[in-house]
C-alpha positions as CSV (number, residue, x, y, z in Angstrom):
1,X,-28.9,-88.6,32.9
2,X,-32.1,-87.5,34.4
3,X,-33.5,-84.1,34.4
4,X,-32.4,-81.7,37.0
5,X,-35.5,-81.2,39.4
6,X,-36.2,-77.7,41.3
7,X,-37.1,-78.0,44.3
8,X,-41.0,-76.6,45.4
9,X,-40.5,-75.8,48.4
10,X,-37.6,-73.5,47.6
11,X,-39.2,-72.0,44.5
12,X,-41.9,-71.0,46.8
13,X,-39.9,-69.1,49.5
14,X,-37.1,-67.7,47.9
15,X,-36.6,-65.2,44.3
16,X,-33.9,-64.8,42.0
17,X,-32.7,-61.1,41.9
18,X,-31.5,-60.2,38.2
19,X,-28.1,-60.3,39.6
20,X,-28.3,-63.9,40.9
21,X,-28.8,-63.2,44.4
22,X,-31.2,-64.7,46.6
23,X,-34.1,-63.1,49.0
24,X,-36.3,-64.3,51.3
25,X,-38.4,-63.6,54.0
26,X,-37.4,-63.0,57.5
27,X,-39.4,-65.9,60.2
28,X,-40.7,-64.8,63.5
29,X,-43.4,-62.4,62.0
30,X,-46.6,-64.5,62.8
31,X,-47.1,-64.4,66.3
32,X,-46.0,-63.7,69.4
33,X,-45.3,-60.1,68.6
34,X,-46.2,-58.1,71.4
35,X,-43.1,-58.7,73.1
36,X,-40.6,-57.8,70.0
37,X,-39.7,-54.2,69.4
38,X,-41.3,-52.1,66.8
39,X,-37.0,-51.7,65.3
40,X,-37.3,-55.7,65.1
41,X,-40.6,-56.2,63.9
42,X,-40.2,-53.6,61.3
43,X,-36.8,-55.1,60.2
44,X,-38.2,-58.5,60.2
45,X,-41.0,-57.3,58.0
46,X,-38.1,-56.4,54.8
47,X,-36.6,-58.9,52.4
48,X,-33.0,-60.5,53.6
49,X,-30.5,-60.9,51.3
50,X,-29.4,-64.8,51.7
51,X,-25.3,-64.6,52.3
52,X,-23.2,-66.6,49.9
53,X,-22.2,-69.9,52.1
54,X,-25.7,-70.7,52.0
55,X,-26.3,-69.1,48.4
56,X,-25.0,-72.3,47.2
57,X,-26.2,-74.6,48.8
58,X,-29.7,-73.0,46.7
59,X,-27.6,-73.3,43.6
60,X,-28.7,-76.7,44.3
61,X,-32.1,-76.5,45.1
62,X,-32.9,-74.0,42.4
63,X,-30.5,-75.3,39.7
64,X,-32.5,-73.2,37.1
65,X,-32.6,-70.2,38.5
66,X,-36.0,-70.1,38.8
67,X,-37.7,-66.7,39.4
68,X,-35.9,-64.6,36.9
């Protein structure tokens, strides 16, 4: 059976907390700002928390848990 592969993209984007959850960014932060709140763009600016349904689907991407 072949090596299980992370995937690079993934690795990039997203970390492993020490409890196994995942964070990532939040998009919309480039451009086109002036017309979002200073609430939004100062929530978009903090780490999300990815929710388990798609948690899992990462199990699969990152199979190692890479970032710990």
């Amino acid at each position: 059976m072949p090596k299980m592969k992370t995937h690079r993209g993934a690795k990039k984007r997203i970390k492993v907390t020490g409890t196994g959850k995942y964070i990532a960014k939040h998009s919309g932060t480039s451009h086109i700002l002036t017309k979002k709140t200073r609430k939004r763009k100062n929530h978009l600016g903090k780490d999300m928390v990815i929710e388990p349904g798609k948690a899992r689907k990462l199990d699969v991407l990152l199979p190692t848990g890479v970032g710990r």
